[in-house]
C-alpha positions as CSV (number, residue, x, y, z in Angstrom):
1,X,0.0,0.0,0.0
2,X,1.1,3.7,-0.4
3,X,2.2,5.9,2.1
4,X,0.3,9.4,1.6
5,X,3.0,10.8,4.1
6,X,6.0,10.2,2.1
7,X,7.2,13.5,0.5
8,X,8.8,12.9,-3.2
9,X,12.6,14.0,-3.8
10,X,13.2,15.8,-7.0
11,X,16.7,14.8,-8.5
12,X,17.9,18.0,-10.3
13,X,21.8,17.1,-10.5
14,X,21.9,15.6,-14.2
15,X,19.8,18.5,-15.0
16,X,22.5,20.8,-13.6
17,X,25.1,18.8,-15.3
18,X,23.6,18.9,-18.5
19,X,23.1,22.6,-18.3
20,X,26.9,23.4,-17.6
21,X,27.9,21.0,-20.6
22,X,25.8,23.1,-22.6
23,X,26.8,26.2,-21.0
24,X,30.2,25.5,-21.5
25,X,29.6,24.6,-25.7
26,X,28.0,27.7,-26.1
27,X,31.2,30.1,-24.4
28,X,33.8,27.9,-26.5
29,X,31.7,27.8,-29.6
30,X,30.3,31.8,-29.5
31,X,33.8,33.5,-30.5
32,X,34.0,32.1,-33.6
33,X,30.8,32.4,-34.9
34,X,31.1,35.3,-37.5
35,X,27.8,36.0,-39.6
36,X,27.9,38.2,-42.3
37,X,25.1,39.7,-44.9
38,X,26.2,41.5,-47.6
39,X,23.5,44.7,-48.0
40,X,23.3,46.8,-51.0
41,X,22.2,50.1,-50.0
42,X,20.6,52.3,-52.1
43,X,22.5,55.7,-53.3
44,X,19.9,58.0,-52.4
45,X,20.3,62.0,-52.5
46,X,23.7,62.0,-52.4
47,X,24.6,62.7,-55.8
48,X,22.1,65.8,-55.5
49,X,23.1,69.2,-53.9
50,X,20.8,70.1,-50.8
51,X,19.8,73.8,-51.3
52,X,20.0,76.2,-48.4
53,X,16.6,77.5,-48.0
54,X,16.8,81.2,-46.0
55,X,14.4,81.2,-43.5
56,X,11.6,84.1,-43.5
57,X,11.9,86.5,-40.1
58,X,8.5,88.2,-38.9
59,X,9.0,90.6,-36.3
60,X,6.5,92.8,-34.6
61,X,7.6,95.4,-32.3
62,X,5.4,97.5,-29.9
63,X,3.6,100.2,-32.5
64,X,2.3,97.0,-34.0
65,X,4.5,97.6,-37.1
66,X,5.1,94.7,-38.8
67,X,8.8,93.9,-40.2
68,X,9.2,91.1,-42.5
69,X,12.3,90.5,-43.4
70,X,13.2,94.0,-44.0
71,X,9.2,95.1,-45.5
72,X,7.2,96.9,-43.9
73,X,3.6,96.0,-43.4
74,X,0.9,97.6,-41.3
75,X,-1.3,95.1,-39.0
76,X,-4.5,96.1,-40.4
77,X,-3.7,95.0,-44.2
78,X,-0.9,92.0,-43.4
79,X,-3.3,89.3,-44.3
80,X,-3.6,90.6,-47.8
81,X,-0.3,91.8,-48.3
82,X,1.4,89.0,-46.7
83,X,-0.2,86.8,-49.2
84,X,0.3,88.9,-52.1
85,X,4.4,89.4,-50.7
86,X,4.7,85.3,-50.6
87,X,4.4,84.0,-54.1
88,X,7.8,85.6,-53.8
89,X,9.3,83.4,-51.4
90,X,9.4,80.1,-51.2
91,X,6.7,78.7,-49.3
92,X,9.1,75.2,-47.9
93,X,10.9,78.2,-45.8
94,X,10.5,78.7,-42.2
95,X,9.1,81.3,-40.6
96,X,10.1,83.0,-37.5
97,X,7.6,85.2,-35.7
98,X,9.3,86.9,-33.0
99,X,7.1,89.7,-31.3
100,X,7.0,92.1,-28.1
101,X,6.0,90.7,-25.0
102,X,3.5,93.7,-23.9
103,X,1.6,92.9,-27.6
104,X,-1.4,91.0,-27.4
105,X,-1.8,87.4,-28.1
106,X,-4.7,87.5,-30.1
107,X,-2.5,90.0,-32.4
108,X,0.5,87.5,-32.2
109,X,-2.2,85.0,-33.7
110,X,-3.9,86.3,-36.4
111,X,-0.4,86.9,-38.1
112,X,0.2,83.3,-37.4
113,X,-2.3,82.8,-39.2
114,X,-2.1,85.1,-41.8
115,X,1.1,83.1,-42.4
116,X,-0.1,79.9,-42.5
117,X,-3.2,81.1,-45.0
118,X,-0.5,81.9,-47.6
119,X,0.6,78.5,-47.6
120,X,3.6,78.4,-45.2
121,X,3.8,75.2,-43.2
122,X,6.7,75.7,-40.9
123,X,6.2,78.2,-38.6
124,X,7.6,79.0,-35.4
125,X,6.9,81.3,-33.0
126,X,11.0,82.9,-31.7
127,X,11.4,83.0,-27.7
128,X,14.2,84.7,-25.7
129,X,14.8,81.7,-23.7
């Protein structure tokens, strides 16, 4: 008959031993495996010149005069001169609006978005910090 009190012994040397055999396989064996893939890469732009594009400086200073790159425009009539002054310049440029800090926000915005109406996509607004 069986004994329900005896506690079963679980023999884990020859799994040990058969670990550090393998263990010991794999550190001989892992120097000298060298795999190599040959990769053709593909030549991309680098036969072609990467223009320079000049970015475009908005500046706004406390009469709400409006300076863009060295134009002058008057807030009220930006939006449509602003357009008109763009097909000039390429519209990939940035644009860097840098402004007063006693102007209003709201004035900040609507020639941020006089900008982007023309068609300019990178714009930044230019921090002292």
């Amino acid at each position: 008959m069986y004994n329900w009190d005896d506690k079963p012994e679980l023999n884990i040397t020859p799994l040990v031993d058969v670990m550090l055999v393998l263990l010991a396989i794999l550190m001989v064996i892992a120097p000298n495996i060298i795999y190599e893939e040959n990769i053709r890469l593909p030549q991309g732009s680098m036969s072609q010149q990467i223009s320079k594009i000049t970015p475009v400086h908005i500046t706004i200073d406390k009469e709400l005069n409006i300076k863009v790159n060295k134009d002058n425009f008057q807030l009220n009539s930006f939006e449509d001169n602003f357009y008109q002054y763009s097909r000039k310049l390429d519209l990939k440029a940035t644009v860097l609006i840098s402004a007063d800090k006693s102007i209003d926000y709201g004035t900040v915005m609507s020639v941020l978005a006089a900008v982007k109406l023309s068609g300019f996509s990178e714009v930044s607004l230019a921090t002292n910090g």
